[in-house]
Structure formats: structure tokens, C-alpha cells
Backbone as CSV, one residue per row, in Angstrom:
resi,resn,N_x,N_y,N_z,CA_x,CA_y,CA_z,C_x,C_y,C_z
1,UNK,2.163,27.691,-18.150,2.372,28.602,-17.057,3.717,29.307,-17.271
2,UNK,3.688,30.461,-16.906,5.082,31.381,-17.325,5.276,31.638,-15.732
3,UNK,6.632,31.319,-15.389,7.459,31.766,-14.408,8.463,32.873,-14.327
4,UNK,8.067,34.065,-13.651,9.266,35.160,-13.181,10.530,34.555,-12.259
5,UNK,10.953,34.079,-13.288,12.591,32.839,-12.057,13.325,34.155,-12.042
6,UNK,14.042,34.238,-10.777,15.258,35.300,-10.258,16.258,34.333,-11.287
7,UNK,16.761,33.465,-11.438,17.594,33.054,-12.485,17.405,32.435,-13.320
8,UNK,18.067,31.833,-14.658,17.899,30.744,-15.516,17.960,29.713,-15.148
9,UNK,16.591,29.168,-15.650,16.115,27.474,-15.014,17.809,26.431,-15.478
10,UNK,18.719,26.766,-15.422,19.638,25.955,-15.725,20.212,25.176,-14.497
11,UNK,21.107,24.098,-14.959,21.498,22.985,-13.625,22.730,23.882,-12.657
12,UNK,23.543,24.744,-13.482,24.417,25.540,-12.502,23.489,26.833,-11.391
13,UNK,22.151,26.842,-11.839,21.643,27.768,-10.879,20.752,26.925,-9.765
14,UNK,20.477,26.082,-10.242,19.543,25.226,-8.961,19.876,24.706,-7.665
15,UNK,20.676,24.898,-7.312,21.689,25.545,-6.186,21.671,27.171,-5.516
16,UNK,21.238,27.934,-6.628,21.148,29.264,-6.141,19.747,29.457,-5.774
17,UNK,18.576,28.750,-6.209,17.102,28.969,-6.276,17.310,28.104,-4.482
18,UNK,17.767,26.668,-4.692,17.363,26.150,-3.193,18.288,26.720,-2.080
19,UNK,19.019,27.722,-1.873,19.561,28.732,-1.170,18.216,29.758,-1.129
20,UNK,17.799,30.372,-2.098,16.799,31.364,-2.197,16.018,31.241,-0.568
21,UNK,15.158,29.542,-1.136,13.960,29.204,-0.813,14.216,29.010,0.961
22,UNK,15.912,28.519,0.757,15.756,28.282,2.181,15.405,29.553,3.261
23,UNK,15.970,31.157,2.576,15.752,32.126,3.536,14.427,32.483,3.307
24,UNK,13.458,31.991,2.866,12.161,32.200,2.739,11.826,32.081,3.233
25,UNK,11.571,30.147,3.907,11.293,29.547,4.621,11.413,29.592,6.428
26,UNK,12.798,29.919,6.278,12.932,30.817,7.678,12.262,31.991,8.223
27,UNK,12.516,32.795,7.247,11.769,34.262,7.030,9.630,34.067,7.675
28,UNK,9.392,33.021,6.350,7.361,33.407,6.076,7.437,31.679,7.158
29,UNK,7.976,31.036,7.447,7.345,29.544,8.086,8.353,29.635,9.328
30,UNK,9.475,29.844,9.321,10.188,29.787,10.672,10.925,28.307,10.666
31,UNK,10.800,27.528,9.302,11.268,26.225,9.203,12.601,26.595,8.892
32,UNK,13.368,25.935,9.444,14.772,25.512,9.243,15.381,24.469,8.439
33,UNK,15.289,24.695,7.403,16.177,23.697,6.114,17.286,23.880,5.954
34,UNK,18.273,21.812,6.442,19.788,21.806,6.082,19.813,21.157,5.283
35,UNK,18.784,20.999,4.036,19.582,19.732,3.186,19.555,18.251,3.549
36,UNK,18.987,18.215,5.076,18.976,16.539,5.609,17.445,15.916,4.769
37,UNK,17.604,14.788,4.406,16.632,13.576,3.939,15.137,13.790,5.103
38,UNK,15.679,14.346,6.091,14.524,14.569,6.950,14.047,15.752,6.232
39,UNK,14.237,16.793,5.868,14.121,18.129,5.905,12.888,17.697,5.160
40,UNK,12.863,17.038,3.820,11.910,16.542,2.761,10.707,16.516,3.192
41,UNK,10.373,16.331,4.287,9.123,16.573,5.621,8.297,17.808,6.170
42,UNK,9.708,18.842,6.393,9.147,19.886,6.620,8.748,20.683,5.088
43,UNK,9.461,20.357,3.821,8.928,20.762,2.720,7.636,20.331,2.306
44,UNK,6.804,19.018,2.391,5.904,18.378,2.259,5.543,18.738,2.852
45,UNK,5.159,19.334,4.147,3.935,20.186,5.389,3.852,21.546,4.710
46,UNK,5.051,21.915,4.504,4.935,23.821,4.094,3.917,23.743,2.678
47,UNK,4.220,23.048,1.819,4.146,22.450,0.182,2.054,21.835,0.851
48,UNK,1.813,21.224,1.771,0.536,20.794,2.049,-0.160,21.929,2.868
49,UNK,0.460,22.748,3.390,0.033,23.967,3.833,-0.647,24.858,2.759
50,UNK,0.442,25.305,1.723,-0.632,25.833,0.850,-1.201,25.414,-0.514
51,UNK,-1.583,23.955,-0.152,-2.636,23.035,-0.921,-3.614,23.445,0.225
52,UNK,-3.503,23.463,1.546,-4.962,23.152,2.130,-4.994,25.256,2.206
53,UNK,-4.732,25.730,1.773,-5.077,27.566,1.663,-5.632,27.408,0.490
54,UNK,-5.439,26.782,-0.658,-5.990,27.030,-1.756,-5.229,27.326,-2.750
55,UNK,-3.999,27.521,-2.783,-3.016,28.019,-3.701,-2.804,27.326,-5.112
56,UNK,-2.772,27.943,-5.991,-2.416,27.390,-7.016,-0.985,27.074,-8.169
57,UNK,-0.840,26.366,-9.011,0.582,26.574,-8.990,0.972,27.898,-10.008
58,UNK,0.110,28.576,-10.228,-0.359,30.134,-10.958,-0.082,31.082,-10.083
59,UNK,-0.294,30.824,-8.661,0.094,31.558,-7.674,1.132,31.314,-7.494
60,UNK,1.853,30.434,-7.147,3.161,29.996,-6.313,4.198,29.452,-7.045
61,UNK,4.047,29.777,-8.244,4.481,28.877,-8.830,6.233,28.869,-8.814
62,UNK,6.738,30.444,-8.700,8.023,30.625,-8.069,8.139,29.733,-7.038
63,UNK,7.889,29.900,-5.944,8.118,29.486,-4.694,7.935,27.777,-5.210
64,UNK,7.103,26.996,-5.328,7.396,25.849,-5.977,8.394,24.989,-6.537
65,UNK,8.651,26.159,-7.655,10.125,25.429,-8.558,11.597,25.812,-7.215
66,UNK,11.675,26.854,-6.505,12.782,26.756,-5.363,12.544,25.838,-4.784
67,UNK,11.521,25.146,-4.218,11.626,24.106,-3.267,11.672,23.105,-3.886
68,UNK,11.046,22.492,-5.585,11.692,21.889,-6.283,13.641,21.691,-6.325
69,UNK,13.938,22.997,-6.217,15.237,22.974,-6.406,16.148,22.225,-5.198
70,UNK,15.648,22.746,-4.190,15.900,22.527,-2.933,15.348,21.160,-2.422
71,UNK,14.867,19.674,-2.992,14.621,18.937,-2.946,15.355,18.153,-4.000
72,UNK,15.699,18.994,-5.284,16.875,18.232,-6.084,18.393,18.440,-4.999
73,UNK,18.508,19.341,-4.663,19.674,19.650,-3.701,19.737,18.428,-3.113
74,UNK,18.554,17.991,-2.307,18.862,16.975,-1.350,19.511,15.571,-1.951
75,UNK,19.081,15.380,-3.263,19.199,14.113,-3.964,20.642,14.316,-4.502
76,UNK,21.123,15.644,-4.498,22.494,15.692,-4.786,23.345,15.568,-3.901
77,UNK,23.384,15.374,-2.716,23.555,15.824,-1.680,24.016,14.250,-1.083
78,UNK,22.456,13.379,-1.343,22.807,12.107,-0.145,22.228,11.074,-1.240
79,UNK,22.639,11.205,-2.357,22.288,10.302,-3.240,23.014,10.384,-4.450
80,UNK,23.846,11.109,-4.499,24.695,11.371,-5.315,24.309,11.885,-6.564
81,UNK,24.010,12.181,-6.737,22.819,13.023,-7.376,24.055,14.159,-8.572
82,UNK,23.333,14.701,-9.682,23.950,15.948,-10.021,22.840,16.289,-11.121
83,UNK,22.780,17.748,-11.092,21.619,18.084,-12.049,22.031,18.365,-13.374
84,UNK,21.133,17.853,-14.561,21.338,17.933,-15.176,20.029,18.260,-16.015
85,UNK,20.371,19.224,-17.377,19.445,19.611,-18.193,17.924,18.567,-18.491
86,UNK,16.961,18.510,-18.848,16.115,17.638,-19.108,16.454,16.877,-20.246
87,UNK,16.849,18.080,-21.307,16.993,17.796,-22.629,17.831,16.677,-22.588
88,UNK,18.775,16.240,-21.440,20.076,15.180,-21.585,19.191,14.099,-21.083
89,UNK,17.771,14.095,-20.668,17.190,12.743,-20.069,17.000,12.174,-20.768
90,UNK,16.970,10.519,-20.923,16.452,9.547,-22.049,15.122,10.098,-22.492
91,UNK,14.620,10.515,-21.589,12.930,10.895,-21.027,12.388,12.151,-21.370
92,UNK,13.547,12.860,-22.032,12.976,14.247,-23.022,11.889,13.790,-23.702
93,UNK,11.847,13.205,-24.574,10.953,13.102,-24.745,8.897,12.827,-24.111
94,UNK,9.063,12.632,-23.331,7.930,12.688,-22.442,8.168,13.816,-21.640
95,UNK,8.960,14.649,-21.068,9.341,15.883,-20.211,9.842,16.989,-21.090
96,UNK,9.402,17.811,-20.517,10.103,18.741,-20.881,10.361,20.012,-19.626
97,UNK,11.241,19.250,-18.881,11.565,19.657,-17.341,12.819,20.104,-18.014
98,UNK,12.766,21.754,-17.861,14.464,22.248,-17.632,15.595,21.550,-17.021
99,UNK,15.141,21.150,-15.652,16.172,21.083,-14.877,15.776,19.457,-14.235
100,UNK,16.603,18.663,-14.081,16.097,16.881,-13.663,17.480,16.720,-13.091
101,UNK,17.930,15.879,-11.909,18.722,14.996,-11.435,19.123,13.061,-12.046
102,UNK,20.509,13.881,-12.401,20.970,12.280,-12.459,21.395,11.479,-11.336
103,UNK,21.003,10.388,-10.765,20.954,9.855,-9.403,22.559,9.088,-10.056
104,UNK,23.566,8.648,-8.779,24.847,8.095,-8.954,23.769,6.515,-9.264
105,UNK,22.773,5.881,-8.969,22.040,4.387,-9.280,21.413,4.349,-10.750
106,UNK,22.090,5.477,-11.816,21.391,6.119,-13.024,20.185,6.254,-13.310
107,UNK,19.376,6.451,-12.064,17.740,7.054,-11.975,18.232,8.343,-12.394
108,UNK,16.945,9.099,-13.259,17.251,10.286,-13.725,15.186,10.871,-12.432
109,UNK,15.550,11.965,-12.064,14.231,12.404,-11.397,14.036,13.826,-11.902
110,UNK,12.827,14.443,-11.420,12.551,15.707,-11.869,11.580,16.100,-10.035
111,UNK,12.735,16.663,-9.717,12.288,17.311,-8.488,11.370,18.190,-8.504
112,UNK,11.606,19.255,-9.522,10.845,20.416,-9.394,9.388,20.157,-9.753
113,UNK,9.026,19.414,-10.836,8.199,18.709,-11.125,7.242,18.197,-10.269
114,UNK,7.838,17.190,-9.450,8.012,16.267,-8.519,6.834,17.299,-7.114
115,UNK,7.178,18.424,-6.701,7.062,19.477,-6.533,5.590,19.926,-6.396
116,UNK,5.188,20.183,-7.593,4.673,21.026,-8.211,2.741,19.445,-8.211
117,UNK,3.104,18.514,-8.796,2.159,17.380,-8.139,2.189,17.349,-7.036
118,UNK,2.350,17.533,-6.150,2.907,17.484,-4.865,1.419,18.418,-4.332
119,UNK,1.752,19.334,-4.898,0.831,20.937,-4.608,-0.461,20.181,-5.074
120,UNK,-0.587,19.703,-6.573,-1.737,19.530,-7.147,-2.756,18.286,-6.917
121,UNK,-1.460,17.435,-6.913,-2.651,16.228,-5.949,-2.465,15.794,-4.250
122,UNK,-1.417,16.106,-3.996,-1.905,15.905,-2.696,-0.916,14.915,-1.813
123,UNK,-1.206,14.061,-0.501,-0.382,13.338,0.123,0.325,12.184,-0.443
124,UNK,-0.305,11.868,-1.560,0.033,10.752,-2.790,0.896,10.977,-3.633
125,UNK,1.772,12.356,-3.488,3.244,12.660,-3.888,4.382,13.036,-3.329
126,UNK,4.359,12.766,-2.099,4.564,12.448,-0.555,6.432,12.722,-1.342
127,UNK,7.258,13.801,-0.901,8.518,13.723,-1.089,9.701,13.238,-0.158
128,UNK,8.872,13.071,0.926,10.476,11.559,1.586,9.793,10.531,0.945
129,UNK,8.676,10.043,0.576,8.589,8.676,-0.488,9.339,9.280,-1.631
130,UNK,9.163,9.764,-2.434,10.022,10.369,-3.811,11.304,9.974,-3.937
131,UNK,11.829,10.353,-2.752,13.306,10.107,-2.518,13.665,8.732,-2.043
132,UNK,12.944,8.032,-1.053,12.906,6.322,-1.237,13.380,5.879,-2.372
133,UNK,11.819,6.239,-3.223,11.986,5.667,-4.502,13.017,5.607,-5.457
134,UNK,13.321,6.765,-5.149,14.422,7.273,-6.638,16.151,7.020,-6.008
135,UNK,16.115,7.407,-4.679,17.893,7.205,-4.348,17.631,6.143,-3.395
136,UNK,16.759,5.335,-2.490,17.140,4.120,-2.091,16.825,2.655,-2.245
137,UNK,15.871,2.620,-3.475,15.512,2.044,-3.708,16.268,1.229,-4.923
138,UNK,16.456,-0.399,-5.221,17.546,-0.352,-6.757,16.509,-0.234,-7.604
């Protein structure tokens, strides 16, 4: 899948994509995203909203990787989190995710990713579980 990104999938812009997404969200849903561990909720309804329209990640696939971004935000945020290239994951090798979070508990995650299953299968990639898993869990 080829993505038209407003910037380079790099770790200094994924900060600028989950800014993007948030005036989107205000704008086309009227949801209000601060970055809180709750928020991860209203992304998972918007994100199950258009799974149950039909959307694909061919369609959306912009809008996807921002709220990807904007869900790594959160893990940077209240988990200490900082993003970092894929290529630096032990786990390059099985990924090949631009952009992944190093958790301060040295979980490495792939939000955008994370994301994007989310869309494709369904309530079974549930992103306040995601974040359980990966920042509160040892």
C-alpha cells in the first residue's frame, strides 16, 4: 500500500501527524483528543466506526497512520515512551514499521501498525488493551 503522508514517516514527525489527526477529529467526529490513556477509546469507536462503513485501509489509510501516530503519542506521553525508527527494533527484522515506540519498561510497540489491525480485524485489537499490554503490564 502506498501512502500520500503530509510528512516523512520519521520519529521527529509523529508528533506532527498526531497534532494533524487531532484537528480532524474535531473537525469530521466532534471528538476531542488530549493525549489522556482514556482518549485510546474514543480512537477505537472512531477507528470501529469506519470498520463498520466499510472502509478500507486503501481508503484511509492516511487517516490511520495519524491516529497510529496519535496513539504512539499517548505511549510517549504516560509511559514513557519515545519513538523510534523500526529499523533500531530488535524486531526489524519481522517489521518493517517506519516508525515504533520504545516504552521506558524496554517494550518496543508499533502503534501505527497497531492501528491499522485495529481497522482490519476488529474489537480483538482493542487499543486501551494495547496499551495495558505494552506500558502497564511487566
Amino acid at each position: 500500500m502506498q501512502l500520500n503522508l503530509k510528512y516523512a514517516p520519521v520519529p521527529a514527525n509523529a508528533p506532527k501527524f498526531a497534532i494533524d489527526i487531532i484537528a480532524a477529529a474535531a473537525e469530521i467526529s466532534g471528538v476531542q483528543l488530549d493525549y489522556s490513556v482514556a482518549s485510546l477509546q474514543a480512537v477505537d469507536d472512531i477507528i470501529e466506526g469506519l470498520r463498520r462503513d466499510g472502509c478500507t485501509p486503501n481508503q484511509v489509510g492516511e487517516t490511520l497512520f495519524g491516529f497510529g501516530c496519535y496513539v504512539g503519542e499517548v505511549f510517549v506521553r504516560h509511559a514513557g515512551g519515545r519513538w523510534r525508527s523500526g529499523k533500531e527494533s530488535a524486531h526489524a527484522v519481522f517489521h518493517d514499521a517506519p516508525l515504533m515506540v520504545e516504552l521506558a519498561n524496554g517494550k518496543w510497540c508499533e502503534p501505527v501498525g497497531k492501528v491499522f489491525k485495529r481497522l482490519d480485524a476488529g474489537a480483538e485489537n482493542s487499543l486501551p488493551y494495547f496499551f495495558r499490554v505494552f506500558a502497564l503490564e511487566p
